[in-house]
C-alpha positions as CSV (number, residue, x, y, z in Angstrom):
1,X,-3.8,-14.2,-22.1
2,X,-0.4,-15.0,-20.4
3,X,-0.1,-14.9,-16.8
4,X,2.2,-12.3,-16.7
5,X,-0.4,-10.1,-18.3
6,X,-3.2,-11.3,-16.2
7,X,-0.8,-10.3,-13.0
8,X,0.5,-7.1,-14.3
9,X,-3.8,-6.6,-14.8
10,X,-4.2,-7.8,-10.8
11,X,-1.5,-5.6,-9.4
12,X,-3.4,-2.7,-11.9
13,X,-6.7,-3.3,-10.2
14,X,-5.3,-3.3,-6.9
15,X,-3.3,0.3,-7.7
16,X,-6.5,1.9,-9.0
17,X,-8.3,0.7,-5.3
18,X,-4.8,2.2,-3.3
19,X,-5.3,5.1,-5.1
20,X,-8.9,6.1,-4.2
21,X,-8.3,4.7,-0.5
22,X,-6.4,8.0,0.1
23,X,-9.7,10.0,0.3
24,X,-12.2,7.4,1.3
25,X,-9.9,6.4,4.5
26,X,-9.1,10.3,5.2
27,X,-12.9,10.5,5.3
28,X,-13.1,8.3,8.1
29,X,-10.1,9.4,10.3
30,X,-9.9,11.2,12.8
31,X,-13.3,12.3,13.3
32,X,-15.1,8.6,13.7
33,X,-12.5,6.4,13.9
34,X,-8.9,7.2,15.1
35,X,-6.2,5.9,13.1
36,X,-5.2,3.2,15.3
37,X,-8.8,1.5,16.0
38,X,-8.8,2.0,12.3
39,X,-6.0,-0.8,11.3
40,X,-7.7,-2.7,13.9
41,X,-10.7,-2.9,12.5
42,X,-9.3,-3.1,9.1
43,X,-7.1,-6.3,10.1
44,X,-9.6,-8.1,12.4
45,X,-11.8,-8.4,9.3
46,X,-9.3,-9.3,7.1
47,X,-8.7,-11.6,9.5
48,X,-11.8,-13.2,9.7
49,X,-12.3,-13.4,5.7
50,X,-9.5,-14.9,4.7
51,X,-9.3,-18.0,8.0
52,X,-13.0,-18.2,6.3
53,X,-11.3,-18.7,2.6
54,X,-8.8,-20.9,4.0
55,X,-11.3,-23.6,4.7
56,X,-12.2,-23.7,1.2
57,X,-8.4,-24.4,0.3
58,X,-6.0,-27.6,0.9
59,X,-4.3,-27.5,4.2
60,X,-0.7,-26.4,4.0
61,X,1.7,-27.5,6.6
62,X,3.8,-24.5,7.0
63,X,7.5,-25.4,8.0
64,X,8.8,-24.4,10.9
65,X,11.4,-21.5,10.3
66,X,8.6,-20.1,7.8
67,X,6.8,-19.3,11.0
68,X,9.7,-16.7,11.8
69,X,9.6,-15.8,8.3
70,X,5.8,-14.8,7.9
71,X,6.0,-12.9,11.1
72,X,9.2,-10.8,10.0
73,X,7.0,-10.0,6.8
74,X,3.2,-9.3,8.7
75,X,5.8,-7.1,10.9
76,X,7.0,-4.7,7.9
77,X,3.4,-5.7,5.5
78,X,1.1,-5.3,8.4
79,X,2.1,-3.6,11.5
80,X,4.6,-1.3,10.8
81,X,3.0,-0.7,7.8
82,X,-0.4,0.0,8.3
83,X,0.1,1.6,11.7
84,X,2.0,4.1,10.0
85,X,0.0,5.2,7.1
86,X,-3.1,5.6,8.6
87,X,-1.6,8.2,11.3
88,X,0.2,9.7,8.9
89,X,-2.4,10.0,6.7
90,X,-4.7,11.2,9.4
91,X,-1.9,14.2,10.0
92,X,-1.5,14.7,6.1
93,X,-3.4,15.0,2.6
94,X,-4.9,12.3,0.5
95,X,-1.9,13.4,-2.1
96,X,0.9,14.3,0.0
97,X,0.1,10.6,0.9
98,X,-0.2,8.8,-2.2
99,X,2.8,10.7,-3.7
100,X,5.4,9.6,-0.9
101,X,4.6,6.3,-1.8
102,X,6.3,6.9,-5.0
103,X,9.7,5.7,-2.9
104,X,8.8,2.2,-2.2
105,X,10.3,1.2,-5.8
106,X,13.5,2.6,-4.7
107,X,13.2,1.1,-1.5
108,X,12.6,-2.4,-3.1
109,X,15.7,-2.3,-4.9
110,X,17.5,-1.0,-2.1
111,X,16.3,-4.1,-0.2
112,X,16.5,-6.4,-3.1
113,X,20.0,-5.7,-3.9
114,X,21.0,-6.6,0.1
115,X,18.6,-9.1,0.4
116,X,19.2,-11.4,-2.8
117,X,22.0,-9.0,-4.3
118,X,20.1,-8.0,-7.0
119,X,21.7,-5.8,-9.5
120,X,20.7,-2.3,-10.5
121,X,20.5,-1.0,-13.8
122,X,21.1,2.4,-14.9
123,X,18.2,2.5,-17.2
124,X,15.6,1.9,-13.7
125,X,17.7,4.4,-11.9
126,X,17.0,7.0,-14.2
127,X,13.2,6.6,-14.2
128,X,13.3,6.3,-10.5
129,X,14.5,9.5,-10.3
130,X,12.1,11.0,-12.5
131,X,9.4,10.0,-11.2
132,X,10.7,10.9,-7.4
133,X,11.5,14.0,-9.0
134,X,7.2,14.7,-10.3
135,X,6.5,13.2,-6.6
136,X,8.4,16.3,-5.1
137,X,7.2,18.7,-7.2
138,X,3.3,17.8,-6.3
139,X,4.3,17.6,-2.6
140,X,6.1,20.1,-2.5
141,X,3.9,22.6,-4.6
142,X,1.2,20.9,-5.6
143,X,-0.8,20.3,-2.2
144,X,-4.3,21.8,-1.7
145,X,-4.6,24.5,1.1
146,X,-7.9,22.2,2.4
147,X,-7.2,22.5,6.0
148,X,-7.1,18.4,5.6
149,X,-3.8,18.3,6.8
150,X,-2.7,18.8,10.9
151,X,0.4,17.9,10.7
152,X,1.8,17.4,7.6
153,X,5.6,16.9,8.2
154,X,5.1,14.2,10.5
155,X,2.1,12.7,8.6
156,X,4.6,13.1,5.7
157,X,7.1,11.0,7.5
158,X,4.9,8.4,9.0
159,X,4.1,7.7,5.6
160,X,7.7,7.4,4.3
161,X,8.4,5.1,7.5
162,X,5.1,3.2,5.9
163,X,6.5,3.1,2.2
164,X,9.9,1.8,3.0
165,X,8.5,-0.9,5.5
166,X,6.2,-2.0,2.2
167,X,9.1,-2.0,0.2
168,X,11.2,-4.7,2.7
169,X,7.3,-6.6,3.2
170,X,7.3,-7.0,-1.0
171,X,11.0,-8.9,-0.8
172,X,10.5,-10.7,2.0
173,X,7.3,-11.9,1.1
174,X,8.4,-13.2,-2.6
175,X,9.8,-16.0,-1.6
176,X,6.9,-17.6,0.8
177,X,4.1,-16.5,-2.2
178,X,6.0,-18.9,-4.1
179,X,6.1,-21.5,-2.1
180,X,2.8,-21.4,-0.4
181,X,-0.7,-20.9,-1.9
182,X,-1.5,-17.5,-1.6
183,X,-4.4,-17.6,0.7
184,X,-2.4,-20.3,3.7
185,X,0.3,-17.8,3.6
186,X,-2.4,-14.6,4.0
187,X,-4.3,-16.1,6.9
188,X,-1.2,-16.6,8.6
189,X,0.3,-13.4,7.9
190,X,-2.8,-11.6,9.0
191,X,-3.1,-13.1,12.0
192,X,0.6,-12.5,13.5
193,X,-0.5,-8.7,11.8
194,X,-3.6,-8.8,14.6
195,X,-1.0,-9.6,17.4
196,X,1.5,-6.9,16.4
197,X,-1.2,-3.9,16.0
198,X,-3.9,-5.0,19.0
199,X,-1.8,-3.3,21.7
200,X,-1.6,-0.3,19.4
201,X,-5.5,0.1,18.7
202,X,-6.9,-1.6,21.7
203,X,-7.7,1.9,23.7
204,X,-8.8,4.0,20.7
205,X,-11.1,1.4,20.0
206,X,-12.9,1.9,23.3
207,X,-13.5,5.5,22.8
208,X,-15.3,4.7,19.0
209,X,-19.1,5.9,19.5
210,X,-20.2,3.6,17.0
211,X,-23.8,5.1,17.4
212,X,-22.5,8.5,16.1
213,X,-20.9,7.2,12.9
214,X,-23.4,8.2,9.8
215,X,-24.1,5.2,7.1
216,X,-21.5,6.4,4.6
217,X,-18.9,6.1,6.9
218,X,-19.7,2.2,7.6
219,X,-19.3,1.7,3.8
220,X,-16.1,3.7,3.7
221,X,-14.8,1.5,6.7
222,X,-16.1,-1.5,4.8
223,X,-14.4,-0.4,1.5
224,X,-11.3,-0.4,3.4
225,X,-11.7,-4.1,4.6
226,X,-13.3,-5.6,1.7
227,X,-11.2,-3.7,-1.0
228,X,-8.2,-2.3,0.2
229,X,-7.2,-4.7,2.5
230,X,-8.5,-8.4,0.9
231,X,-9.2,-7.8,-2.4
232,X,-5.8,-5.7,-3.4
233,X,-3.8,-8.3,-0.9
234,X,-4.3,-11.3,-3.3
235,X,-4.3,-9.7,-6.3
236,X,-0.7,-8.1,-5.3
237,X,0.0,-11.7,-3.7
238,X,-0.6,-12.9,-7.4
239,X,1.0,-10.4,-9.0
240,X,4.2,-11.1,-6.5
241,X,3.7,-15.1,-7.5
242,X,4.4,-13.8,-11.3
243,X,6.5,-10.9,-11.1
244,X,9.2,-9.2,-9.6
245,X,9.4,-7.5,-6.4
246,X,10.4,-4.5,-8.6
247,X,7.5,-4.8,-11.0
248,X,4.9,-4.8,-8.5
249,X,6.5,-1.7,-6.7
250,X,6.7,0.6,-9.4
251,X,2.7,0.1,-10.0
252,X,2.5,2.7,-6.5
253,X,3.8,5.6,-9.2
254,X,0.7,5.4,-10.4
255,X,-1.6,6.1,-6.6
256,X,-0.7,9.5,-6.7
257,X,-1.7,9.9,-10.7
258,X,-5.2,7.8,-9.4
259,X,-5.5,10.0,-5.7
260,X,-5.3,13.0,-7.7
261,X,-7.9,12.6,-10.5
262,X,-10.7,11.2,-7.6
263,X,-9.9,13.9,-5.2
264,X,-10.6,16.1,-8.4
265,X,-14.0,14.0,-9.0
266,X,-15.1,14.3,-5.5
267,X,-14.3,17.7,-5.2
268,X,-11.5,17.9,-2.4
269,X,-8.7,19.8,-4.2
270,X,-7.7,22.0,-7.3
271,X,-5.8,21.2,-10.6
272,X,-2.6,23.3,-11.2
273,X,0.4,23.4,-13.7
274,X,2.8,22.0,-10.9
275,X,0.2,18.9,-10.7
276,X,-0.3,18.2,-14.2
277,X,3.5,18.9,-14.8
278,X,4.7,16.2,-11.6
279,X,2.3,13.6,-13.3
280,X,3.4,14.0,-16.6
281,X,7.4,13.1,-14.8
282,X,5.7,10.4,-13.0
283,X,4.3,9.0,-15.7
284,X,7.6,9.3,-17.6
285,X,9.2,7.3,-14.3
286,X,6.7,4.5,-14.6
287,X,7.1,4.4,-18.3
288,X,11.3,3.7,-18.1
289,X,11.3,1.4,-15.2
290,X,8.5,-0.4,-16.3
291,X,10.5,-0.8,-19.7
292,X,13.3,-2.2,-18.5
293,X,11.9,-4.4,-16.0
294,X,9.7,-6.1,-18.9
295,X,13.1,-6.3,-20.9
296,X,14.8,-8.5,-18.3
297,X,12.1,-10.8,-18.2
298,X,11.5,-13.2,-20.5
């Protein structure tokens, strides 16, 4: 097995945990934990794990304008980020959610083509707007009437703001996953994530009652850290290490596909024609994009 393959299998792990996070995350927000305390939370452990990890790998010395650099990227991949989806996805559905994040593709080829003037070809066009097309239709039509959702046009927004800053994290982070080892660029990245979102979660964390929180919550919050957070982080910081910015992008087509089927399992919303119609064009998206980007390289 190649390590292409074994990436495009990381970043394929690391979609199917995105794609259940939707719900397991919503479970927790707003009622225990408001969005905000949340991300703190989730990025003090992540925190803590990976400084642990680092002292089980060989000292890097990081140079000194990739200081600037690593903070730029734990701006977009951490705080603006993070901040953003979880209040948006506290304010919206588990799907609206997962299916706005069908735009980070075109977001990363927006970037990429400023960035490192990447060309566009018409071929990934195309299946980008496929599979923004299917993402419209389910948002648009396809949303369960759960009472879930308190806002949903500014949750929905939120988690735009949250998929375009991911798309700029994924090209500005491609260059320092190659040149660092994965796990010295993390712990850095992490921690200048802690400064940016601390002020943001500091007063919401004071209001937690932690004694009020049932069990399963505490392993929802802990799935979060350990899986969506650490685990999908280095296995997307691999994939990034072997593939394009592009290639890893397209994989979030699939979160909506995965959101849908386990809010199905767990019972939180309803299966319609508009659903299986948008997956089937999302699908189709992937499928075309994915094509050509395994065409171009070689």
């Amino acid at each position: 097995m190649n390590q292409r393959t074994l990436a495009l299998i990381a970043v394929s792990i690391g979609t199917l945990i995105y794609g259940v996070n939707y719900t397991i995350a919503k479970e927790v927000m707003p009622l225990y934990l408001k969005p905000f305390a949340f991300i703190v939370i989730r990025v003090s452990g992540a925190t803590i794990i990976f400084w642990l990890l680092g002292l089980f790998v060989k000292n890097e010395k990081i140079d000194k304008v990739d200081y600037k650099n690593i903070l730029f990227a734990s701006f977009f991949g951490v705080g603006l980020n993070m901040l953003s989806f979880f209040k948006g996805l506290s304010l919206t559905t588990p799907i609206s959610a997962s299916v706005i994040m069908v735009i980070t593709p075109i977001m990363v080829l927006i970037f990429s083509s400023i960035i490192i003037k990447k060309a566009i070809g018409k071929q990934r066009i195309l299946g980008i707007i496929i599979g923004l097309i299917g993402a419209v239709l389910l948002i648009t039509y396809g949303n369960a009437s759960n009472g879930s959702a308190t806002n949903s046009n500014l949750g929905n927004f939120l988690v735009f703001v949250n998929a375009t800053s991911y798309g700029l994290y994924l090209v500005l982070a491609k260059k320092l996953i190659t040149k660092y080892h994965p796990i010295v660029f993390v712990k850095w990245f992490y921690l200048f994530g802690l400064i940016f979102v601390i002020p943001f979660g500091f007063s919401e964390l004071n209001e937690v009652v932690w004694q009020k929180i049932p069990t399963n919550i505490y392993w929802n919050i802990g799935f979060v850290i350990i899986f969506t957070t650490c685990i999908t982080y280095l296995f997307n910081l691999y994939g990034l290490s072997k593939l394009k910015p592009t290639t890893v992008s397209v994989f979030t087509y699939l979160q909506p596909v995965i959101a849908t089927i386990y809010a199905l399992i767990v019972g939180s919303d309803s299966l319609n024609f508009i659903k299986v119609g948008a997956t089937l064009l999302i699908f189709l998206g992937v499928y075309l994009v994915t094509k050509q980007v395994e065409n171009s390289v070689k």
